[in-house]
N, C-alpha and C positions, 0 to 999 in steps of 0.2 A: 531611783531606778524605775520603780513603777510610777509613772499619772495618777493615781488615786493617793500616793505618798505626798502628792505640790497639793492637790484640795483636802487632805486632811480629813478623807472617808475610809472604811473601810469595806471593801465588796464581800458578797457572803458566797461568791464563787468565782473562782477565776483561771479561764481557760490557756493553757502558756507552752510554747512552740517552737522549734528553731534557733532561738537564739541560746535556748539550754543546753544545744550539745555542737556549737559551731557547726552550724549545716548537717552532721547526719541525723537522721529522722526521727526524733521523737518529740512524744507533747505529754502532758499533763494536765488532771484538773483539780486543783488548789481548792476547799472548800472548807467551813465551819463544819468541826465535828458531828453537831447534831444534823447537820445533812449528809454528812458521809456516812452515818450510823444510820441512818434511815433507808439505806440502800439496801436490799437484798442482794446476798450472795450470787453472783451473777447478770446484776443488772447493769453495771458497768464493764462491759470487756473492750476489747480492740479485735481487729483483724489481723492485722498485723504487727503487733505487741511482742513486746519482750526482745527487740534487736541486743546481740548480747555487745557489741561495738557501744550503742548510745546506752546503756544500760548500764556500762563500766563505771 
């Protein structure tokens, strides 16, 4: 499914979009734990987050 799956890497962060909710709006960002722990509460938001349609 992913290109990084046919060369046999794995990324340590991976941004992902549209095709997760057929066309309505949402994205995600996929990351190795110790980088997502390294986040402070807040440092990651959206603006327009949390559609409760592509959220279902």
């Amino acid at each position: 499914m992913w290109a990084f799956e046919h060369w046999n890497v794995m990324p340590d962060i991976m941004c992902v979009a549209k095709a997760m909710a057929t066309g309505i709006p949402i994205g995600a960002t996929i990351a190795k734990s110790e980088i997502m722990d390294s986040l402070k509460v807040g440092e990651h938001t959206t603006t327009f987050g949390g559609n409760p349609i592509a959220c279902a």
